[in-house]
N, C-alpha and C positions, 0 to 999 in steps of 0.2 A: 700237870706241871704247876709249880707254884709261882704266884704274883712273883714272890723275891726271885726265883731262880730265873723268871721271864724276863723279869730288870736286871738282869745281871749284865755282864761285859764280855761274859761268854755266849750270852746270847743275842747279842749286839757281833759279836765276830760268827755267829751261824748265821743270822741273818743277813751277815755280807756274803758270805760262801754260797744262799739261798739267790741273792740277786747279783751275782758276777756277770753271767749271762744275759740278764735282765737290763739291771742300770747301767746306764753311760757310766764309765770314767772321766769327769766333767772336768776341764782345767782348772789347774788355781793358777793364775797370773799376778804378775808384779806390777803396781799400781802407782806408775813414776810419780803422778801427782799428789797423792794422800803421802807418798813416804815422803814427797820435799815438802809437804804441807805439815807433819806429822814428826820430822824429823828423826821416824824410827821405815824401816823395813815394813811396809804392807802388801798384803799377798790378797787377791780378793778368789773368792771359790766359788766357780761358774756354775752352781745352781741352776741358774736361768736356762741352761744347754742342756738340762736335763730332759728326760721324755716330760712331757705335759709342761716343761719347760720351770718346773720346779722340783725341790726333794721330795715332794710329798707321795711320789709314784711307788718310794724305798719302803715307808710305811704300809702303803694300801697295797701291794704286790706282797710283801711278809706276811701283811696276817690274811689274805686271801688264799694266796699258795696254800696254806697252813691248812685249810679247811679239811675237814671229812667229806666221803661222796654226800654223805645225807642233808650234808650243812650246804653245801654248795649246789645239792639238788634242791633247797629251798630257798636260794637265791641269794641276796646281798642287798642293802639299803644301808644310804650314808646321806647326812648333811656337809654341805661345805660352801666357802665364799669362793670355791671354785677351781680352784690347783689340789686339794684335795680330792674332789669330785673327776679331776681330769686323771690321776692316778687309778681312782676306781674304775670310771671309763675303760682303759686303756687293759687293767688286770684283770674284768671283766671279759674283754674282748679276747685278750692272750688265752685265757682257761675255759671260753664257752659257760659262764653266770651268768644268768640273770641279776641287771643291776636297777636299783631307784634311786635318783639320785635328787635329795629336795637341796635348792637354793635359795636365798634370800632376795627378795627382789633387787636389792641394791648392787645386786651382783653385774657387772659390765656384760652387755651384751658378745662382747667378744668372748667370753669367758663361756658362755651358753653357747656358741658355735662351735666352741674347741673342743667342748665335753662331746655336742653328738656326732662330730666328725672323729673324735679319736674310739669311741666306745658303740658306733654303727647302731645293729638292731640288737644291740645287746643291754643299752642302757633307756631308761626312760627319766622325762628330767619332769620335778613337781617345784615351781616358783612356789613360794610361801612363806611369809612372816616378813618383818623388814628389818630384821639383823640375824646373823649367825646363828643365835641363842635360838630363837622363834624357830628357824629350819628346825633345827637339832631338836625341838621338844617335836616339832612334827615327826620326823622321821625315827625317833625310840619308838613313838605312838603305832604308826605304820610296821616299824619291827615285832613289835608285841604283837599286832591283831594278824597281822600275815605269817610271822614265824620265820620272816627271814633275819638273815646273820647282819648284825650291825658292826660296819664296816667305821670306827670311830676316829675322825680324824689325827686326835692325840693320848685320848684320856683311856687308850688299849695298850699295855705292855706289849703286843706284836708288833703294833703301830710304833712307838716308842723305842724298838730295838732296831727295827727296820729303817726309821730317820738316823735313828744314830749310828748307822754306817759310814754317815761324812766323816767321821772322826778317826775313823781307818783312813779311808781317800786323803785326809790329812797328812798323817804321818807316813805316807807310801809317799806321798808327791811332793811333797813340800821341802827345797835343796839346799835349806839356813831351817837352823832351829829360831822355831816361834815359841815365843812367851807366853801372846795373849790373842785368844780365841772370841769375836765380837758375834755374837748367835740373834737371828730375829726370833721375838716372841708373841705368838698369839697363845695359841692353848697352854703351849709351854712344850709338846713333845717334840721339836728337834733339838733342843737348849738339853733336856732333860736327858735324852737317849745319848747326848753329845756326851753329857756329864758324866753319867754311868761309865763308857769307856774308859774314856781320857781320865780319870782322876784314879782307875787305876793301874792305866799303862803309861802317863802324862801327869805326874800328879804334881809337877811343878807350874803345870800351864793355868794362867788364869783365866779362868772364863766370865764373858761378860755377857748379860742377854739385855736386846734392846729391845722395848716394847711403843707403839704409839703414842703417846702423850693423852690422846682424848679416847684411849681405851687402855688402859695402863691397869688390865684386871691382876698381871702380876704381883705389882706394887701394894696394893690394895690390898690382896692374899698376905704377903708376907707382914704388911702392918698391920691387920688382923691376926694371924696367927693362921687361919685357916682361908681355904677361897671362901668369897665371897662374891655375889652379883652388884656390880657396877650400875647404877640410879640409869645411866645413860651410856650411850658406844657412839664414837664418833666414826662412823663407817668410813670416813675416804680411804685409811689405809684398810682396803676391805680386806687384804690379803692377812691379814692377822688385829682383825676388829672381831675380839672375842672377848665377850662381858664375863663369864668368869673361868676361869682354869681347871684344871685338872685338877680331879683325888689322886691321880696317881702321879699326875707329873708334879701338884706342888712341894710333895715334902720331898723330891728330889733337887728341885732346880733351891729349895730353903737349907734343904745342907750340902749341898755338891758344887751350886754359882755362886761367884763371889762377890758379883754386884748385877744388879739389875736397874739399867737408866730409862726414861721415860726421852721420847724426842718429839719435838714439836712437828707437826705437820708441816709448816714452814719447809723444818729444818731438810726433813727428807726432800719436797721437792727441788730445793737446791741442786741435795745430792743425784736425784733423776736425773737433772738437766748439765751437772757436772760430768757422771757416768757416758751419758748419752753426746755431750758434744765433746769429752778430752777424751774415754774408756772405747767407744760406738758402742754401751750397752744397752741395749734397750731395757729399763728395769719398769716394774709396777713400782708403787707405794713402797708395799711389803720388803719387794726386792733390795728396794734403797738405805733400809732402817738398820743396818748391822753398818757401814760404810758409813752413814750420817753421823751413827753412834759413835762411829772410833773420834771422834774428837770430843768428846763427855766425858772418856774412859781414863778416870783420874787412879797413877800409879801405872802398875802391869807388872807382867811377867818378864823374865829374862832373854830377848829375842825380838821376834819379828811378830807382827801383829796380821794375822788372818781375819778376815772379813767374807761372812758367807752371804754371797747375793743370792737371794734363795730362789724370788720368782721375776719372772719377766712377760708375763701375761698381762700387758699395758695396753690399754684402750688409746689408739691414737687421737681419739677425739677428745679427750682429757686433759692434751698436755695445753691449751690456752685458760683450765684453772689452775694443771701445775705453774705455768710461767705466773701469775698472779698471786698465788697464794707464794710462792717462791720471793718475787718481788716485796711483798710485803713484810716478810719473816726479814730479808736483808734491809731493810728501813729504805728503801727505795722508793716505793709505794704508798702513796695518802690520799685520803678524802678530807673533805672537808665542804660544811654549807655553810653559802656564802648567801645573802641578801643584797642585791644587787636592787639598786632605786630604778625606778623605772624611765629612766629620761638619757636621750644619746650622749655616748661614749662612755658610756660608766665600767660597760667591760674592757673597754681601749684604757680605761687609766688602771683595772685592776691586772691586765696583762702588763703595760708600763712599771707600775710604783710596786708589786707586790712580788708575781714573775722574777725569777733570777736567770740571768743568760739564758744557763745550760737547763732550767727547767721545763717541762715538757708536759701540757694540759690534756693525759688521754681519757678522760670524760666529760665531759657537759651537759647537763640536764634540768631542766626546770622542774622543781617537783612540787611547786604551786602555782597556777596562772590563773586565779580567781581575781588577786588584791591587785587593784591599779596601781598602789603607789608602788609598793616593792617588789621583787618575784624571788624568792629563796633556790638557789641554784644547788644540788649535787656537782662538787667539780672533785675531780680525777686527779692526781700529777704525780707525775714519776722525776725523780731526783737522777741524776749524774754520778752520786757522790751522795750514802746516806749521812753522811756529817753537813750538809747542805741545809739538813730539814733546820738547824737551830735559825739560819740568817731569813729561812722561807718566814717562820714564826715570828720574827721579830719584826720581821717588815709588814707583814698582817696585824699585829699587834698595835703600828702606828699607822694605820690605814686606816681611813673612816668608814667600811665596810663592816658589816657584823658578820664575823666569820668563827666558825665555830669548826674544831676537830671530829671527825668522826673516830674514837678508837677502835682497836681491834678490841674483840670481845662485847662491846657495846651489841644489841639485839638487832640496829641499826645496818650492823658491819655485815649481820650475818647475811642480809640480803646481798651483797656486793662482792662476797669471797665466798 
């Protein structure tokens, strides 16, 4: 069979027909908040409710099913940041393969509990490298020298027909017509497989794909012309922290999407904590990046706006740097070192003359205690109201304290978020 015919939309409609039985029918819900915030219709697609708790089960169950006895007698090895990996797991487990599955160490430990409990003695898990990229050059390697089938998270046209299933689940469930379709992007094969269908059963629908801001290998791709490897990956959205993209999936999502946005880390953990205390969703990073993005998405379609939450494999010990990095993305959150002279009451007059009411000091730290005269203090403070920070600055300003901002992006910051 050929690459074109493999990326086709008929073969995006077999490989729904192949996982009927298989994949959930995952609800799309109406998302009161984002449509009063959004002032259009939003529909979000419960992804997260999937098996392994994302789409990625559609992909790795398509091209596995698909094997020969002889390809599946020589077993199956994949890299992933982990929802990929839990699809292999799982399709592994369903057809009796042997699976290998390498991770990156940055991978959440929850995420490594979920693989060997959904994929038993069928799967073996190898930590290695310290981003996506790193597994993924481990495990071709392992492919080559063992002879097993490489189970590719996106950059496989079975893979890529098989994610792009959601796009049927779409127009089956969805009870208004949608205009504009918001897709997470790491490798680029759910955006890509989406595209394929939709633009030629849906070809009024606009598609948007949202990539990470500090792995935005997308972007990069399409201003280069070709993919290309990203200097650096900012792992925390590890669910789609992938330096560079797909051969197969680029020149799809380059003439099929009609805009590809970059979201701040920030941005999404908002959306986590928005999802999770108005939605109850529990989403990861990943999860959150299509729903963060619908407020980027400049123009659309004629309709309603769907948002696919793809995964919800979220470490609960994580969410005290989401709420922090969250905090600071809404200008709520600042540092700043302060030199405080060494003689009493000098913090009693910078909580007095500096301090606003409603402002709130949650760090304090001396990060010198050598010099007698002065002691340079790390302080914290979380604002009420980020339009606060200007009356914070100005009263620091005529303060006789030597206080200094800590920015975000400063080398400084990086230690504190």
């Amino acid at each position: 069979m050929s690459i074109a015919l493999e990326l086709s939309a008929a073969a995006v409609t077999t490989a729904a027909e192949r996982l009927r039985t298989i994949a959930r029918r995952t609800p799309l819900e109406r998302s009161e908040r984002l449509t009063e915030d959004l002032g259009t219709a939003v529909w979000l697609k419960r992804e997260d409710l999937q098996i392994g708790r994302s789409y990625k089960v559609r992909g790795a169950y398509n091209l596995i099913s698909s094997l020969s006895a002889d390809e599946r007698g020589r077993g199956v090895v994949c890299a992933s940041a982990g929802n990929h990996a839990q699809g292999v797991a799982y399709s592994c487990r369903a057809l009796g393969i042997a699976g290998k599955v390498f991770l990156p160490s940055a991978t959440p430990r929850q995420k490594r509990e979920r693989i060997l409990a959904i994929g038993g003695p069928w799967v073996e898990l190898v930590v290695t490298g310290a981003n996506y990229d790193e597994a993924s050059a481990a495990a071709q390697e392992a492919s080559v020298s063992s002879s097993a089938v490489l189970v590719h998270p996106f950059d496989d046209a079975r893979t890529i027909a098989g994610q792009g299933t959601v796009a049927i689940d779409l127009e089956e469930q969805c009870p208004e017509r949608f205009g504009t379709v918001v897709v997470p992007v790491g490798g680029g094969g759910l955006v890509a497989g989406m595209a394929v269908w939709l633009k030629e059963h849906r070809p009024d629908v606009r598609l948007v794909g949202a990539e990470p801001e500090g792995a935005a290998s997308m972007a990069a791709a399409l201003a280069a012309g070709h993919p290309v490897s990203l200097p650096s990956v900012d792992t925390f959205v590890d669910g789609a922290a992938v330096g560079t993209v797909g051969e197969l999936t680029y020149p799809l999502v380059r003439d099929l999407v009609d805009e590809v946005v970059s979201v701040p880390e920030g941005a999404v953990c908002t959306e986590m904590l928005s999802l999770y205390q108005v939605e109850g969703i529990i989403a990861e990073p990943a999860g959150a990046l299509a729903s963060a993005a619908a407020r980027q998405v400049q123009g659309g379609g004629d309709g309603a706006v769907v948002c696919i939450v793809s995964d919800g494999n979220n470490d609960v010990s994580r969410y005290s740097d989401i709420v922090e990095r969250s905090l600071v993305h809404e200008g709520l959150k600042h540092y700043f070192l302060v030199t405080f002279p060494q003689q009493p009451g000098a913090l009693r007059r910078f909580l007095d003359s500096v301090l606003g009411p409603d402002d709130d000091i949650t760090l304090f730290e001396y990060v010198k205690k050598s010099n007698r005269e002065t002691g340079p203090a790390l302080v914290g403070i979380e604002l009420a109201r980020a339009g606060d920070l200007e009356g914070l600055l100005d009263r620091m300003e005529a303060s006789p304290l030597q206080i200094e901002q800590v920015p975000p992006g400063s080398p400084l910051f990086t230690f504190l978020v």
